[in-house]
C-alpha positions as CSV (number, residue, x, y, z in Angstrom):
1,X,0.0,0.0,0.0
2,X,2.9,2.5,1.3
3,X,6.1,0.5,0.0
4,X,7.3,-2.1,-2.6
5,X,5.0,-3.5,-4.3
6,X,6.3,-7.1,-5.3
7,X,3.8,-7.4,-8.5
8,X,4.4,-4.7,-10.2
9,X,7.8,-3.8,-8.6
10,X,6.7,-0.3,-8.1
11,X,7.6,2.0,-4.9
12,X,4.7,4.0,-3.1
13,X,6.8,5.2,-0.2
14,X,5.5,8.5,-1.7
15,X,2.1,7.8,-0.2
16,X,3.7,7.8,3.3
17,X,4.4,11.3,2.9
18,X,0.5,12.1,1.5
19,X,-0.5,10.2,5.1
20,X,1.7,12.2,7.1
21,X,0.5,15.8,5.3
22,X,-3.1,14.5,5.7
23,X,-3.0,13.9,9.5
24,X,-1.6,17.7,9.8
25,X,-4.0,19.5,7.8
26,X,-6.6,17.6,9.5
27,X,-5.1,18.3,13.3
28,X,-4.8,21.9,11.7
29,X,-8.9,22.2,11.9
30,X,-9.8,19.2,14.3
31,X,-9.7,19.7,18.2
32,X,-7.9,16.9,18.1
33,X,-3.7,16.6,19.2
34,X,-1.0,14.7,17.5
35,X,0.7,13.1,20.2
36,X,2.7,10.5,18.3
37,X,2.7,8.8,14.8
38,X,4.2,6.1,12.7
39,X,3.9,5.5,9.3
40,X,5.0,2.3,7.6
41,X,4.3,0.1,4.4
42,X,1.5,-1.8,5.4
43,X,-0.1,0.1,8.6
44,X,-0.2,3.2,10.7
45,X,-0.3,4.3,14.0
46,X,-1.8,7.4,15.9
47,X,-1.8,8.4,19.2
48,X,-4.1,11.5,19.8
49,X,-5.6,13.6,22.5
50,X,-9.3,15.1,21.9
51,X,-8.7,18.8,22.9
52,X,-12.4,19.1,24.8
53,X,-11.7,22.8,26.3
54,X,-10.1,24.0,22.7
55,X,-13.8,22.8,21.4
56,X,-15.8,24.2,23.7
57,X,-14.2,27.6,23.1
58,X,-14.6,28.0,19.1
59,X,-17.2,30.5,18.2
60,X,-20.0,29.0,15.4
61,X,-17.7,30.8,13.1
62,X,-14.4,28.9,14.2
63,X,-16.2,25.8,13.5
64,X,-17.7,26.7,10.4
65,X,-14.4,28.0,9.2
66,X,-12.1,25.1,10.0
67,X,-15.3,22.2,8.8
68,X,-15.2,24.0,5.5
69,X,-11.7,23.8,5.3
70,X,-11.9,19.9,5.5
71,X,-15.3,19.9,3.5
72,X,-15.7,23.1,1.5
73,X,-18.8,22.1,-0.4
74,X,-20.8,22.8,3.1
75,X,-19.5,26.6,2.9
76,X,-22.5,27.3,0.1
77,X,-24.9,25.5,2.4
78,X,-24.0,28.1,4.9
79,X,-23.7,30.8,3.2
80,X,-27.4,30.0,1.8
81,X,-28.7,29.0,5.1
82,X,-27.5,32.0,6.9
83,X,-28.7,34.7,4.3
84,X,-32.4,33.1,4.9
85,X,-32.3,35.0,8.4
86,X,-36.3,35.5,7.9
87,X,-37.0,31.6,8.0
88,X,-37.2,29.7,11.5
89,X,-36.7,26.4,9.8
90,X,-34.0,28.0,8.0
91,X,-31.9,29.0,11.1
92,X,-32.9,26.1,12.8
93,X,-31.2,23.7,10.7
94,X,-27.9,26.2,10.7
95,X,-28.0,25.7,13.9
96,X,-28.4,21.9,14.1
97,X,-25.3,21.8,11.5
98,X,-23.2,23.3,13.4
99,X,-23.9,21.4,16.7
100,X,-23.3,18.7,15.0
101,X,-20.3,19.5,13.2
102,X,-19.1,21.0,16.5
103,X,-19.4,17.3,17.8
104,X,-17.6,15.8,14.3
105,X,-14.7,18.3,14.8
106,X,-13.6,16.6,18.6
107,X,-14.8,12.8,17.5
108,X,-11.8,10.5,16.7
109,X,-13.7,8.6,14.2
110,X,-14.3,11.3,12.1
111,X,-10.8,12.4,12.0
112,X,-10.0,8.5,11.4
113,X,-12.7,8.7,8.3
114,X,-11.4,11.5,6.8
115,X,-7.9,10.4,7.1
116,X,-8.4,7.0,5.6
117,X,-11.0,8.4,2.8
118,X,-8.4,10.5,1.5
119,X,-5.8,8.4,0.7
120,X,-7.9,5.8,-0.1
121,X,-9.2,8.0,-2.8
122,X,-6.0,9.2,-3.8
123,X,-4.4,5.7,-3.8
124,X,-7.0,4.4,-5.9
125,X,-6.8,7.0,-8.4
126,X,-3.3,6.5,-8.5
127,X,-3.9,2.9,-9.8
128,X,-6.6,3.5,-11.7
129,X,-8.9,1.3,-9.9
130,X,-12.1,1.4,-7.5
131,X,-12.8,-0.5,-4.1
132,X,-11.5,-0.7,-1.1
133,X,-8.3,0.2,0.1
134,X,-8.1,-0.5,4.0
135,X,-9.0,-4.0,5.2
136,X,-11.1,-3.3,7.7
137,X,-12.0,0.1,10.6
138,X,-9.4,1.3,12.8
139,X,-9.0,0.2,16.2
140,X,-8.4,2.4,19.3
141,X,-7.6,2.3,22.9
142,X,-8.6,4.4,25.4
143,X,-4.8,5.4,26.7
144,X,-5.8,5.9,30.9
145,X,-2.5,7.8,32.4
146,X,0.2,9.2,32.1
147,X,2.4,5.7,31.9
148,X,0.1,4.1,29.7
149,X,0.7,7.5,27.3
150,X,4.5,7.6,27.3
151,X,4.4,3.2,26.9
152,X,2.0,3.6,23.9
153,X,4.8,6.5,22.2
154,X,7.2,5.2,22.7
155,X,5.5,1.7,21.1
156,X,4.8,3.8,18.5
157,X,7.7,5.8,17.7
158,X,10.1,2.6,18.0
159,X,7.9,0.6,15.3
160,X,10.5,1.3,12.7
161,X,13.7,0.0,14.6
162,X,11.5,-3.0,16.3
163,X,10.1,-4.1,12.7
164,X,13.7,-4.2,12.1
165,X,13.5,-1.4,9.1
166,X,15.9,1.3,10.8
167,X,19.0,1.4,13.1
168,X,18.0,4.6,14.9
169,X,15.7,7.1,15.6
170,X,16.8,9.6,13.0
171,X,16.3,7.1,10.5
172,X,13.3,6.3,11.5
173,X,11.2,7.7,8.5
174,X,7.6,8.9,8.8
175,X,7.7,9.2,12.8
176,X,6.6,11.5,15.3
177,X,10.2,11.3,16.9
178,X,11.9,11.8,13.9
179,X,9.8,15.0,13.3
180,X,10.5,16.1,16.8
181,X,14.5,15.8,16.7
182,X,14.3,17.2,12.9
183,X,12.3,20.6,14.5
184,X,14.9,20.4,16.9
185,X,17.9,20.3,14.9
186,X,16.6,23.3,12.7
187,X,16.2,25.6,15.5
188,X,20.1,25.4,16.5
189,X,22.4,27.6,15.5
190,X,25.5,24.9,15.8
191,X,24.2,21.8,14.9
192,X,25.9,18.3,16.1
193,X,27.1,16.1,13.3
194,X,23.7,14.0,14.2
195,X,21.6,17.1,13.6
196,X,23.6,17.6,10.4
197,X,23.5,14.2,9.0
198,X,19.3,14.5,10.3
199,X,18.8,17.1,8.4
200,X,20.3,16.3,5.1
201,X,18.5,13.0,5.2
202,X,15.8,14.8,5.6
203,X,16.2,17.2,2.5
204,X,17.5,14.0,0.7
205,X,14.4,11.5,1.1
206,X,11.7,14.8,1.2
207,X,10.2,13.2,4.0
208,X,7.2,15.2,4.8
209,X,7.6,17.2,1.2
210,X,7.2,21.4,0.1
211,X,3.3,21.0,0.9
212,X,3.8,19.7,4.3
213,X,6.0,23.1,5.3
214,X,3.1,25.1,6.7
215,X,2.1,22.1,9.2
216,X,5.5,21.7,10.7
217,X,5.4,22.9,13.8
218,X,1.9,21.8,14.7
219,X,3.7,18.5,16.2
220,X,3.6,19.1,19.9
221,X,7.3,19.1,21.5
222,X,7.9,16.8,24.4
223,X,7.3,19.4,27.5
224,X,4.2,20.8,25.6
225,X,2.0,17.9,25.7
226,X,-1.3,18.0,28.2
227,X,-0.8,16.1,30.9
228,X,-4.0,13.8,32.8
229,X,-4.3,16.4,35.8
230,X,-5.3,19.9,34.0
231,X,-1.0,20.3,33.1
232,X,2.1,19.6,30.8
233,X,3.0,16.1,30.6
234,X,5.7,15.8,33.6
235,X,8.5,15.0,31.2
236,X,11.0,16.6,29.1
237,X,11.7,15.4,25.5
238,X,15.4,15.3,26.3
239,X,14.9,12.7,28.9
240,X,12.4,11.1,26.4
241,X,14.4,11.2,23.6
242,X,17.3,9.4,26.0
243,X,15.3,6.8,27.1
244,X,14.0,6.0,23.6
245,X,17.5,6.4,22.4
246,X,18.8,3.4,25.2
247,X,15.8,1.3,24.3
248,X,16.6,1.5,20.7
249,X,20.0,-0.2,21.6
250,X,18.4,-2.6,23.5
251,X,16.2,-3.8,21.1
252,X,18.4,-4.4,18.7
253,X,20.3,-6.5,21.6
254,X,20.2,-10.4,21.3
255,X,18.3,-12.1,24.1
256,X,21.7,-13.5,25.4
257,X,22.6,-9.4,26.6
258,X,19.5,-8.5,27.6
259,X,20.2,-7.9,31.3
260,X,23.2,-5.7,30.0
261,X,20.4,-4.0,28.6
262,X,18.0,-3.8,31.5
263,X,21.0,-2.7,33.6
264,X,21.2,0.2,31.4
265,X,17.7,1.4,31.6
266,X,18.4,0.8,35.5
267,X,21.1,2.8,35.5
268,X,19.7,6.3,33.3
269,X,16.2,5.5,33.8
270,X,15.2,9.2,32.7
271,X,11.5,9.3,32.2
272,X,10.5,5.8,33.2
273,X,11.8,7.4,36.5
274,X,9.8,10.6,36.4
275,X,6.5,9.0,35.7
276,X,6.6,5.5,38.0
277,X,7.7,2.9,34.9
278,X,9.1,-0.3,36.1
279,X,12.6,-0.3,34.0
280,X,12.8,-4.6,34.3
281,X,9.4,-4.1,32.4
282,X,9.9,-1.1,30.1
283,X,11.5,-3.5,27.4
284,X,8.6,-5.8,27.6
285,X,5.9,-3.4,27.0
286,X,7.5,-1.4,24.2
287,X,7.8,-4.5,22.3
288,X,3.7,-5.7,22.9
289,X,2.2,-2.9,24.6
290,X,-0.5,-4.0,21.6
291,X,-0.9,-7.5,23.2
292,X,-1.4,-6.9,26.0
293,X,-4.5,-4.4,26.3
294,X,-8.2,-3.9,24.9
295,X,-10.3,-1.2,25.2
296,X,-8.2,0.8,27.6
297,X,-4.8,1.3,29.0
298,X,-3.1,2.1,31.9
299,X,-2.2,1.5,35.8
300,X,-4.1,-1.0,37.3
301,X,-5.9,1.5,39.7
302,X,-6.9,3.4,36.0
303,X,-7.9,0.5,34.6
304,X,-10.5,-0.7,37.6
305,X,-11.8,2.9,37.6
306,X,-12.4,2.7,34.3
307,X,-14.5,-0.6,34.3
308,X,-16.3,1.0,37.0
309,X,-17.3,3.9,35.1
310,X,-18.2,1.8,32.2
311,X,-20.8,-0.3,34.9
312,X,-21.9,3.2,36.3
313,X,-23.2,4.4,32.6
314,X,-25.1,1.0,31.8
315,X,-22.4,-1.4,30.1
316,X,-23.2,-5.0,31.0
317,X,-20.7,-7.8,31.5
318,X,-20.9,-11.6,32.4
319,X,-18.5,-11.3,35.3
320,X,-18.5,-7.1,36.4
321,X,-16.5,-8.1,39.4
322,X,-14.1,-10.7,38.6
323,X,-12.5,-10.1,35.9
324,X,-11.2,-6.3,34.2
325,X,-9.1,-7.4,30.9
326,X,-5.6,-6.1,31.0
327,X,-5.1,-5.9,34.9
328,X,-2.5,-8.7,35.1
329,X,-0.6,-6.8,32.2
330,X,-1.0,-3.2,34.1
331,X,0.7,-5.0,37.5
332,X,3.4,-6.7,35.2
333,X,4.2,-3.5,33.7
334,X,3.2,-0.5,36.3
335,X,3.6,-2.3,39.1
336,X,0.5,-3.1,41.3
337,X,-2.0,-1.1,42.9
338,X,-1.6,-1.8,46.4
C-alpha cells in the first residue's frame, strides 16, 4: 500500500508522505492533538488527544471556518442557510449543522474517516482502480494515564527500529520522533554532526515534502503535551528522547545481553523514573504494549476505575466483578495497585 509492491515492482513510499501531510492538515482544523505517529508500508499508527476545552471555546464561526476547510462544499450550504435570516426552519437547521459539526470536529472517528477516505481516494486513483483500500476500521484504545501515554509512544515511535527497518531514531522515517529531533535540529544555530547528518537525510528523502511546510510545527514538542491532571505532561523530550535512544540499543540487543540492557535502563532510567515505569518491564511493554490491552490502558488502579465507570453508565458484563481485561498486564508493567 505504502512500499514495494512485489507485483508490479513499483515504490509507493511517496504515499507515506500524503498520510503524514493528511494527518496535519486535519489536526490543523480538528480539536484533536498529535501526540505520536508512525507511518509504515502496510499500517499506521496514531496516538491522539481530543482537545475538549479547545472545542468548547470556538465560536460557530471557528467551527464553520475550520469544517469548511476539511469539506468546502458545506461553505455554500451556509452561506445559503444564513442569508435566509427571515425563515425559522432555516436557522434552525444552521443551527443543528453546526452542533453537530461542533461534535464531528472533537470525535476521533471522524478524524480517522477522513484520514483513511483521502488516501484511499487518492491511492486508488493512482492505480486507476475502484474499491476498497483498507482492510477493515481502525481500532483504538482508550490510553488511561500518564504511563500508559509515554508506553503507547514510545510503542509507537520505535515501530521502525522494532520491525527491524531502521537502526536509529533519526532514521526512522515517517515518525513523530523523527519529526520532533528534525524541529529540533533546525532551531540550532551549531548543529551536532547528528543534527547535520538528520537534516540532510531529511532534505535528501523529502520526508514530509514542500506542501507539508506550513504544518511543521503543529507537532507538539515533548514538555508541551497535556498532561491527565489539567498540566504539561511531567517529562521533558530530552529525557524522552534518552530513554527511547537506550531502548533502541536494546532492542536491537540479542536475548543473550539482555540484562546488560535492562542494567542500562536501571542505571539512566530518565523518564520511566519521572513518571513511575518499572525499567525490568519497560523493554517488555514497548515490544507488545498492543498484546497486551483492549479497550483501555493504563495502571491498574486506571484500569479498575475505568471498568467501574463503564458499569456506572449501563455497560453489561458476564462477570462485572471478577475479571477487568488487562489488569494482570497493568501489575506486570506498572507495578500493582496496592
Amino acid at each position: 500500500m505504502c512500499g514495494d509492491d512485489p507485483v508490479s515492482g513499483r515504490n509507493f513510499d511517496h504515499r507515506k508522505r500524503w498520510l503524514v501531510v493528511r494527518i496535519k492538515e486535519l489536526a490543523e482544523n480538528f480539536a484533536i492533538d498529535v501526540c505520536a505517529y508512525a507511518v509504515m508500508s502496510n499500517h499506521y499508527h496514531l496516538v491522539l488527544h481530543v482537545n475538549q476545552d479547545q472545542l468548547g471555546q470556538w465560536s460557530d464561526e471557528e467551527v464553520t471556518r475550520r469544517w469548511t476547510a476539511i469539506f468546502p462544499n458545506n461553505a455554500k450550504l451556509v452561506e445559503t442557510l444564513g442569508l435566509n435570516r427571515k425563515s425559522k426552519a432555516a436557522q434552525k437547521q444552521l443551527r443543528d449543522r453546526l452542533e453537530e459539526w461542533r461534535r464531528r470536529l472533537g470525535d476521533i472517528s471522524w478524524f480517522m474517516r477522513c484520514l483513511n477516505e483521502s488516501l484511499a481516494r487518492r491511492a486508488n486513483r493512482e492505480d486507476e482502480c475502484t474499491g476498497r483500500f483498507w482492510e477493515g476500521r481502525f481500532k483504538s484504545q482508550a490510553l488511561l494515564d500518564e504511563k500508559a501515554l509515554v508506553t503507547c509512544m514510545a510503542y509507537v515511535d520505535l515501530n521502525p527500529i522494532r520491525a527491524g527497518i531502521s537502526d536509529s531514531l533519526e532514521n526512522s522515517d515517517f515518525t513523530s520522533i523523527q519529526e520532533r529531533l528534525i524541529v529540533e535540529a533546525k532551531k540550532e544555530k551549531n548543529c551536532s554532526h547528528r543534527q547535520q547528518k538528520l537534516l540532510k537525510r531529511r532534505a535528501a528523502q523529502h520526508l514530509l515534502g514542500r506542501q507539508a511546510a506550513r504544518w511543521q510545527s503543529d507537532v507538539f514538542t515533548i514538555n508541551e503535551m497535556p498532561g491527565y491532571a489539567g498540566e504539561r505532561l511531567p517529562i521533558s523530550q530530552r529525557s524522552y528522547v534518552e530513554v527511547l535512544t537506550s531502548t533502541a540499543k536494546a532492542l536491537a540487543m540479542p536475548p543473550s545481553e539482555k540484562e546488560k540492557a535492562l542494567a542500562h535502563l536501571r542505571d539512566r532510567p530518565g523518564v520511566l523514573g519521572e513518571i513511575g515505569i518499572v525499567p525490568d518491564s519497560w523493554l517488555d511493554a514497548v515490544r507488545n504494549f498492543d498484546r497486551y490491552y483492549a479497550q483501555a490502558a493504563g495502571s491498574e488502579t486506571s484500569l479498575i476505575n475505568f471498568h467501574q465507570h463503564r458499569i456506572k453508565f449501563g455497560e453489561r458484563f458476564k462477570h462485572p466483578d471478577k475479571w477487568i481485561r488487562g489488569r494482570t498486564s497493568a501489575r506486570h508493567l506498572f507495578g500493582s495497585a496496592g
